[in-house]
C-alpha positions in Angstrom: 0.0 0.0 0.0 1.5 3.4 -1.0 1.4 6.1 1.3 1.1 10.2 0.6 4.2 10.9 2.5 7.3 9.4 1.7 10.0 8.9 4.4 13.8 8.8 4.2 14.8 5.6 5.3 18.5 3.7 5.3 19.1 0.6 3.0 17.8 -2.2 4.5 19.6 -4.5 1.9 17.7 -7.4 2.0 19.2 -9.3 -0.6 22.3 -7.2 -2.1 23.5 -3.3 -1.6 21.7 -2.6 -5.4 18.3 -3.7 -6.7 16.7 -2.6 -10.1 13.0 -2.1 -9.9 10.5 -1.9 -13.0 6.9 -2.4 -13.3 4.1 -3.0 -15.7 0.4 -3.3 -16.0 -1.5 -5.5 -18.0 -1.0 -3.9 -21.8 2.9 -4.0 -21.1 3.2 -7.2 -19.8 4.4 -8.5 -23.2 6.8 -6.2 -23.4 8.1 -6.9 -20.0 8.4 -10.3 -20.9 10.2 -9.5 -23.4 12.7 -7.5 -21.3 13.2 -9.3 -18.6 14.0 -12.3 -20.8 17.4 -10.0 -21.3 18.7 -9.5 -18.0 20.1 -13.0 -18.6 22.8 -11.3 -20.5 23.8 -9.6 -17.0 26.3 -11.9 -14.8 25.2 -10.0 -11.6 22.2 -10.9 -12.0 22.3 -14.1 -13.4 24.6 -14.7 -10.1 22.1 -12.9 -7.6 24.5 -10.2 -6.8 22.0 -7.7 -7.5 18.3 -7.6 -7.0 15.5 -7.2 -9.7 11.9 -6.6 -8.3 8.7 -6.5 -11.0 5.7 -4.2 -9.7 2.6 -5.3 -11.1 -0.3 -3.4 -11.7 -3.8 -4.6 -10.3 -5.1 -5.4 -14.4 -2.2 -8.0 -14.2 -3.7 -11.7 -14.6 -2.7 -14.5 -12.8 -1.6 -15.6 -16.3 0.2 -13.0 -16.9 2.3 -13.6 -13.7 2.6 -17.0 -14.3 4.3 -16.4 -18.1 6.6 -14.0 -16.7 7.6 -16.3 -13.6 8.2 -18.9 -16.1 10.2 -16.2 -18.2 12.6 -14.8 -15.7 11.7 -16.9 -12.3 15.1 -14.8 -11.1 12.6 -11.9 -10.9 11.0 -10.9 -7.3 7.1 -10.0 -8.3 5.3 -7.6 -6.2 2.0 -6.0 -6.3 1.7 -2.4 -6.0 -1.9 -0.3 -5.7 -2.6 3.7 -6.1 -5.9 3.2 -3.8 -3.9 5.1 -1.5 -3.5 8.6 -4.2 -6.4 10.1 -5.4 -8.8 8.9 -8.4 -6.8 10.2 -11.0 -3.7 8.3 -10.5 -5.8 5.1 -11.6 -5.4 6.7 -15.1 -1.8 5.1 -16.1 -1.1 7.2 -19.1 -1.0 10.4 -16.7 2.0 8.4 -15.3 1.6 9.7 -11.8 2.2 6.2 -10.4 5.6 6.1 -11.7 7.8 7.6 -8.8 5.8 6.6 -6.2 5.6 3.3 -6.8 9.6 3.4 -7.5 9.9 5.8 -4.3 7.9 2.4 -2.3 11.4 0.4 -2.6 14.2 2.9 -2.3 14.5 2.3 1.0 15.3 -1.2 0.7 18.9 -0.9 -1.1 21.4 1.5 -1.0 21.5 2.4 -4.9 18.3 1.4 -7.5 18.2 1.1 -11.1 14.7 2.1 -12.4 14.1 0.5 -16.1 11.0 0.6 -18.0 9.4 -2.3 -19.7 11.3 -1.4 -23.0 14.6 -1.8 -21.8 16.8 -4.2 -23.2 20.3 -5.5 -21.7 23.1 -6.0 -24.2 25.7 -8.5 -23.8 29.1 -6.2 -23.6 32.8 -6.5 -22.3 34.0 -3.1 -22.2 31.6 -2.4 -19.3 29.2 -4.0 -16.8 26.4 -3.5 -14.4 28.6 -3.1 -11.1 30.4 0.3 -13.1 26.9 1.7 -13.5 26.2 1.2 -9.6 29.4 1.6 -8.9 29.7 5.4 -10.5 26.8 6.2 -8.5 29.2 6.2 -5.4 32.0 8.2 -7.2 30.7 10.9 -9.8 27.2 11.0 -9.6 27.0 10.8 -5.7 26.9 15.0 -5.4 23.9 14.7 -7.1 21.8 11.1 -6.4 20.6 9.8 -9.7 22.0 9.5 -13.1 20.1 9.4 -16.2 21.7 6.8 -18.9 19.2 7.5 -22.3 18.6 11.2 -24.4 15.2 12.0 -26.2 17.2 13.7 -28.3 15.0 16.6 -28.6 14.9 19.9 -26.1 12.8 19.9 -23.4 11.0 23.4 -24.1 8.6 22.3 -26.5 7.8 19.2 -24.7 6.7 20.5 -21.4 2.8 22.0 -20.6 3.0 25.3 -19.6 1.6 24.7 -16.0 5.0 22.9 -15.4 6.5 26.4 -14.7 4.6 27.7 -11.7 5.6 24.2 -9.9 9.4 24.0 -10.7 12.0 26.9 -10.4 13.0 26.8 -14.3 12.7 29.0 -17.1 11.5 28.6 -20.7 15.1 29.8 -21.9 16.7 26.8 -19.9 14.1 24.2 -20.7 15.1 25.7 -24.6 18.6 25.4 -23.9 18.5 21.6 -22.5 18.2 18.3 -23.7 15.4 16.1 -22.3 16.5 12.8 -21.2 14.3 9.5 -21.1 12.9 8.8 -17.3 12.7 5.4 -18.1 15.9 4.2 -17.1 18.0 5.8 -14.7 19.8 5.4 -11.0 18.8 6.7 -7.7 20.6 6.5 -4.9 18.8 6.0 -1.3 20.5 9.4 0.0 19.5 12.6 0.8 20.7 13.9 -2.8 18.2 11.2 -4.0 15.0 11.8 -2.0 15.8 15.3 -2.3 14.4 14.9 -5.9 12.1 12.4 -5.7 10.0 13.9 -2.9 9.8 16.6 -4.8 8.8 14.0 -7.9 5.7 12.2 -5.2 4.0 16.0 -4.6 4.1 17.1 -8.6 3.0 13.5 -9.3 -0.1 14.5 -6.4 -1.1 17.5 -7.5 -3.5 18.2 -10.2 -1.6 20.5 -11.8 1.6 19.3 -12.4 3.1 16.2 -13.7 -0.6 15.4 -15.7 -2.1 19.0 -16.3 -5.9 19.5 -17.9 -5.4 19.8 -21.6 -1.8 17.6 -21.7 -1.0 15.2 -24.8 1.7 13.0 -25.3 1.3 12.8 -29.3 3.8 14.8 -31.0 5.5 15.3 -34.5 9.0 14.8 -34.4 10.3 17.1 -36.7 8.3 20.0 -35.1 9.9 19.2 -31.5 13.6 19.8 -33.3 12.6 23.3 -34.5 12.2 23.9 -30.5 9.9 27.1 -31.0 6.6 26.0 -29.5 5.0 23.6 -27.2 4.0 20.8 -29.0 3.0 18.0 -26.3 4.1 16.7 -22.8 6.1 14.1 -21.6 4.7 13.6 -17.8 7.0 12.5 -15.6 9.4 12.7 -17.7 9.1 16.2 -18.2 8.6 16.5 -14.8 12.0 14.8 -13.9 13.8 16.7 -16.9 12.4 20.0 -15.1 13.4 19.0 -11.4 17.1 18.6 -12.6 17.5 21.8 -14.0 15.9 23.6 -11.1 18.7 21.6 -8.9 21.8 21.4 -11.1 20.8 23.7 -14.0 21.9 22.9 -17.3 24.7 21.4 -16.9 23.9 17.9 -17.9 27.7 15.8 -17.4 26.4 16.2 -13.9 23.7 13.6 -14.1 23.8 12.3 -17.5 26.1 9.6 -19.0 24.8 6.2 -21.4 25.9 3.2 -21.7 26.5 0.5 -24.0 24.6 -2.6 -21.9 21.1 -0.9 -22.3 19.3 -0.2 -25.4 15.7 0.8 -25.5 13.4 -1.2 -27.4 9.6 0.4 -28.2 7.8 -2.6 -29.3 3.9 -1.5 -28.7 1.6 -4.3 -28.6 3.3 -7.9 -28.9 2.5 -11.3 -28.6 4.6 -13.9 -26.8 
């Protein structure tokens, strides 16, 4: 059961110092199939050195569960609910259960790796999953989270307008930045850590921001490039994008860097 407030807490570590946590209802349960299938490319988690947890929505089947226990039985599954948040957070395409949710198990490892159901892990040599966690404890440590994936379009003309009387940032620095993907990213259970996803659980619980009235995710590519008008919204993702700037600006070495183990893969509706 999620709850309104979220608490700092230290790592209680259950089963190793890192954990990655992703989640899926019932139209992206093929998908996440499909992903988890690929962390079987990952030693450390082949070897149970680090955690993974699935959150399942309540539209999840027992079928559904069964297929992806058969899939990837490595994979702790776990409920999770929104009763707790008001009505409109039972709408999934707002995306306001997305940091919650995440924020539910932070306290239960020391460093998480969020990843949505179209991630993908690469077999690779020149780097592994331990220098991901691992660089959260060296560079990115000032600053709690690292983002690993671009959009590779600015933010500006991807964020509702409402966005602005929420979050301390300006139209010329949402212009002037790059918006990164919140689907995959780390988050460290420190104070540099809650002190952006607290911030992520209130825009996520008010009406205004994170989902505003009139908000659309449909865009046209080549008029988000030309960066001179709002075109759509990303939710949370625009949300996170925004929360970074107002912390760290636009400086984005300070909490972005990719890497070659993950690769995103869109598939849309699939059959297993």
């Amino acid at each position: 059961m999620l709850s309104l407030s979220s608490t700092r807490m230290p790592a209680v570590a259950l089963w190793s110092k890192y954990g990655i946590v992703t989640m899926f209802s019932a139209n992206h349960a093929c998908e996440a199939i499909n992903s988890c299938r690929t962390y079987a490319n990952v030693s450390e988690i082949r070897d149970g050195n680090v955690a993974v947890i699935a959150l399942y929505a309540p539209d999840v089947s027992a079928k559904m569960l069964a297929d992806y226990h058969e899939n990837c039985p490595f994979v702790r599954l776990r409920p999770f609910t929104v009763d707790n948040y008001p009505a409109y957070f039972k709408d999934y395409r707002n995306y306001r259960f997305k940091f919650p949710t995440v924020v539910s198990v932070l306290p239960e490892f020391s460093t998480i790796m969020y990843i949505d159901a179209s991630i993908r892990f690469q077999k690779q040599k020149s780097e592994t999953l331990s220098d991901l966690f691992t660089s959260m404890e060296t560079k990115f440590a000032p600053q709690g989270i690292r983002l690993l994936s671009s959009a590779t379009h600015p933010n500006f003309p991807v964020v509702h307008p409402d966005m602005y009387e929420f979050f301390n940032v300006t139209e010329e620095q949402t212009k002037g930045s790059t918006q990164f993907q919140s689907g995959l990213y780390l988050l460290n259970n420190s104070p540099e850590g809650w002190n952006i996803v607290e911030k992520m659980v209130e825009c996520a619980v008010e009406p205004k921001c994170m989902a505003p009235k009139g908000a659309k995710v449909q865009c046209q590519y080549k008029e988000l490039k030309k960066n001179l008008k709002v075109i759509c919204h990303r939710f949370d993702q625009s949300a996170l994008n925004m929360r970074l700037i107002e912390l760290y600006g636009t400086n984005e070495t300070l909490y972005y860097q990719p890497s070659s183990i993950i690769k995103v893969v869109r598939m849309g509706k699939c059959k297993l």
